[in-house]
N, C-alpha and C positions, 0 to 999 in steps of 0.2 A: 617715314621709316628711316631708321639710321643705322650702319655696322660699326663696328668697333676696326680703324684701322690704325696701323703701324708704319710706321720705312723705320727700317734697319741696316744698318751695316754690318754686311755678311762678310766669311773669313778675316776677320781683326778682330780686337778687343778695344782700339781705339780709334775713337768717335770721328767720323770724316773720312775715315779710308777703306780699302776694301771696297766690296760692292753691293750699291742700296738695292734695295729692294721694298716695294709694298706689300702689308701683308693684309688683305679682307676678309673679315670673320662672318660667313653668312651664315640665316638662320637653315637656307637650302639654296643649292646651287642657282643660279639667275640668269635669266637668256642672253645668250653669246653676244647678241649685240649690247649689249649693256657691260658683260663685261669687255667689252673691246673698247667702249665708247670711256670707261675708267681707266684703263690701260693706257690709253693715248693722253687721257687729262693727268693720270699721275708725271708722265713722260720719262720711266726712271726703264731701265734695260726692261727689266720683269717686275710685273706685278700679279705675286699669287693670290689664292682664289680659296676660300678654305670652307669647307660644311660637312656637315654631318654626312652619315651615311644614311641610305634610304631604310635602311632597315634597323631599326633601334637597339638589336639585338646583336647588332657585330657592329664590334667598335674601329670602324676603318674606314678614316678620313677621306673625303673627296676634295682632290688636289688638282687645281688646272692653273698653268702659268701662261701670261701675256705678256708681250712686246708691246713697244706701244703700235705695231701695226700686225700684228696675228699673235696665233695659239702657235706654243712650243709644245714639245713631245716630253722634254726634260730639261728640269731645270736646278742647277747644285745649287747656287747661293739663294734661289726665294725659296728652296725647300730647306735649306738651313736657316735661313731667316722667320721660315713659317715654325719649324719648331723652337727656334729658341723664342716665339712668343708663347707657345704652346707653351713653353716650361716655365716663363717669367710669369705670366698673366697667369699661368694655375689650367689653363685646360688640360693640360697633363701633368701626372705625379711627376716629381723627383727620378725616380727609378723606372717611370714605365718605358716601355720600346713604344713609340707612337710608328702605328701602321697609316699610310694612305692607299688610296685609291688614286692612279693616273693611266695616260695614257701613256705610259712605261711599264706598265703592272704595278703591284703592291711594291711600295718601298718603305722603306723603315728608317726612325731614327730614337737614338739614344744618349744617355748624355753622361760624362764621368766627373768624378769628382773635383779634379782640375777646371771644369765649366766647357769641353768641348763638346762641343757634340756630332755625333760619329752617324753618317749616312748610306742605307745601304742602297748599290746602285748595280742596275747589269752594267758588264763591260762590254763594252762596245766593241766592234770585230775589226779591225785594219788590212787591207790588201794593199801592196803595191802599185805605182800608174809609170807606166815607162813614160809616155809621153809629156814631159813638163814644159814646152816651149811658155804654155799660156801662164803655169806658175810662176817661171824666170820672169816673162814682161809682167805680172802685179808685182811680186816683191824687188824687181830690182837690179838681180845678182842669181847665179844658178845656188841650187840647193842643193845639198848635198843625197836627198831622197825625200818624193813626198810620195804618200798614202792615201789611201779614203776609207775614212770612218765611218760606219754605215749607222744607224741607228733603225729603226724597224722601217720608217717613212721616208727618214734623210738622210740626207750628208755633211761630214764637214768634211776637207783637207787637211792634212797631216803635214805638216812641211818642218824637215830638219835640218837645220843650217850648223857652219860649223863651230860656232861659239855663242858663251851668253852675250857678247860685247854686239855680237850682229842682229841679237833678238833684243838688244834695248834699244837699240840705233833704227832700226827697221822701220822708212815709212812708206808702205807699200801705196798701191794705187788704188784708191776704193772701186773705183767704174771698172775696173781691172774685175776686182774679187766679183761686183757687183757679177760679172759675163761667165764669169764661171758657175756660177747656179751652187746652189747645195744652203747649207746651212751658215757656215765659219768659215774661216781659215785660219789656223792656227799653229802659231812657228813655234820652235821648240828646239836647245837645245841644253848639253851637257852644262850645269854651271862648273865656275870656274874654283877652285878649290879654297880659294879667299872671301868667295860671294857672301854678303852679309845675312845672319844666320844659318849658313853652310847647308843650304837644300842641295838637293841630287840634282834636280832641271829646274830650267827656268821655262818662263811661256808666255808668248801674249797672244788674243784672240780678238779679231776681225771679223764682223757677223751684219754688212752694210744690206745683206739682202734683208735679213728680221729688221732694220732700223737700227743697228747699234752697229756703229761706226767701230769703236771698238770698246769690248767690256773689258771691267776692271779686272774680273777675279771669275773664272767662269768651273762650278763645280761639275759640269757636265762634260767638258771636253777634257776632263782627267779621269774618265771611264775609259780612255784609250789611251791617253799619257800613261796611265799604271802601267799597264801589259807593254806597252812599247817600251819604256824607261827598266820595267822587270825585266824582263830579256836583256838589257843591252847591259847593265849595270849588274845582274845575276842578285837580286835581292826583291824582295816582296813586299817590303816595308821598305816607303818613301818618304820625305820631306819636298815639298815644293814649293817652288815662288814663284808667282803672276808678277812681273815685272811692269805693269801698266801707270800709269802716272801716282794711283791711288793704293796699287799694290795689293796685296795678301797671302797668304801663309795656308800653306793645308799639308794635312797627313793621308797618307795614299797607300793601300794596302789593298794588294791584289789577292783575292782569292778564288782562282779558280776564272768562273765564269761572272764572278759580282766583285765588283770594287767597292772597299768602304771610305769614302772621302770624310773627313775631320776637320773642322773648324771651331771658329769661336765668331760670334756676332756683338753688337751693342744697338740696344735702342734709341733713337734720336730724338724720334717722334709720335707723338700716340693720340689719338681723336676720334672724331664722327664723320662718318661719310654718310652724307644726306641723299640717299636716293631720289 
């Protein structure tokens, strides 16, 4: 038996940057160990998971994304990555809204004439943490505030520092993040008004607990970057940059209680996975 797979590079349009991801076309979902045991052979941040739904009659994707050492709750760039194979390879029209199935709830995506394609996501909730001693010893240098971003399961860390010059500079201590438990850590501040293509923040993300030292381009940790950046900035409609070696570009639009993150992908690679 063979599926139809992909790695793509999610938020770019050009080939090599941004961040890969694998995408698997099953005919129905496949036992956990197996997709784990593909996960860890692709060894790319995420590799999603993609099949039909059990019921023939509602057309709503079943969506699961792996590390290469566990199942994530959400995940931005293999869910942009999974639809723009959706929209190249012809599993979904031009115009349709493709719905999935996760362990996020139903999320959606769509795509505009310029080729991005717009995802919808809840936003994630942030609270304050007085206590930062253990934050200051991973990153370095005190912060000016950090947060925890809850997601239904997890966590990541919120940390804001007081320039983009300190979030591209930044080499925190992984054993550090490793002892603090959760999901991420991810720094974040205002860019600078010259920053190249003039995004609002910048961000990088640290996630040595899942196996990723750190990701490129992460669409999930800007379900709390929107509402925190909308607040401080007084606007709802964002531009951002992931400032990571490989870099990417998203559009960020708070609404309410969902965030719609916006990118662009390219495909690199496409073939047979031999079960």
């Amino acid at each position: 038996m063979a599926f139809p797979i992909f790695q793509v590079d999610a938020f770019t349009h050009i080939p090599y940057r941004g961040n890969p991801a694998a995408v698997v076309i099953l005919d129905k979902m496949q036992p956990d160990d197996w997709l784990k045991s593909v996960a860890a052979e692709m060894n790319l941040s995420e590799t999603a998971f993609l099949a039909p739904n059990k019921d023939p009659f509602v057309r709503v994707w079943q969506l699961r994304w792996f590390t290469p050492n566990k199942e994530v709750e959400l995940c931005g760039h293999a869910t942009l990555a999974t639809a723009h194979v959706m929209f190249s390879e012809g599993y979904a029209k031009p115009n349709e809204t493709i719905r999935f199935g996760s362990l996020s709830g139903e999320l959606q995506a769509s795509k505009d004439s310029g080729g991005w394609i717009e995802l919808d996501f809840p936003t994630s909730k942030i609270e304050p943490i007085e206590s930062i001693e253990s934050i200051t010893a991973a990153i370095g240098f005190k912060p000016v505030a950090v947060y925890k971003a809850t997601f239904d399961e997890d966590f990541d860390y919120l940390v804001q520092v007081e320039s983009d010059e300190q979030v591209k500079e930044i080499s925190p201590d992984q054993s550090a993040i490793i002892s603090l438990g959760g999901r991420a850590l991810t720094i974040t501040a205002k860019a600078a008004p010259d920053s190249e293509g003039s995004p609002d923040f910048v961000s990088r993300v640290f996630a040595p607990n899942v196996g990723v030292p750190e990701d490129p381009v992460t669409g999930s940790a800007h379900c709390y970057l929107s509402a925190f950046w909308a607040e401080r900035l007084g606007k709802t409609e964002l531009k951002a940059h992931q400032v990571s070696a490989r870099g990417g570009t998203l559009k960020v639009t708070l609404d309410t209680n969902r965030t719609k993150i916006a990118g662009r992908a390219v495909t690199i690679l496409k073939g047979s996975l031999l079960k």
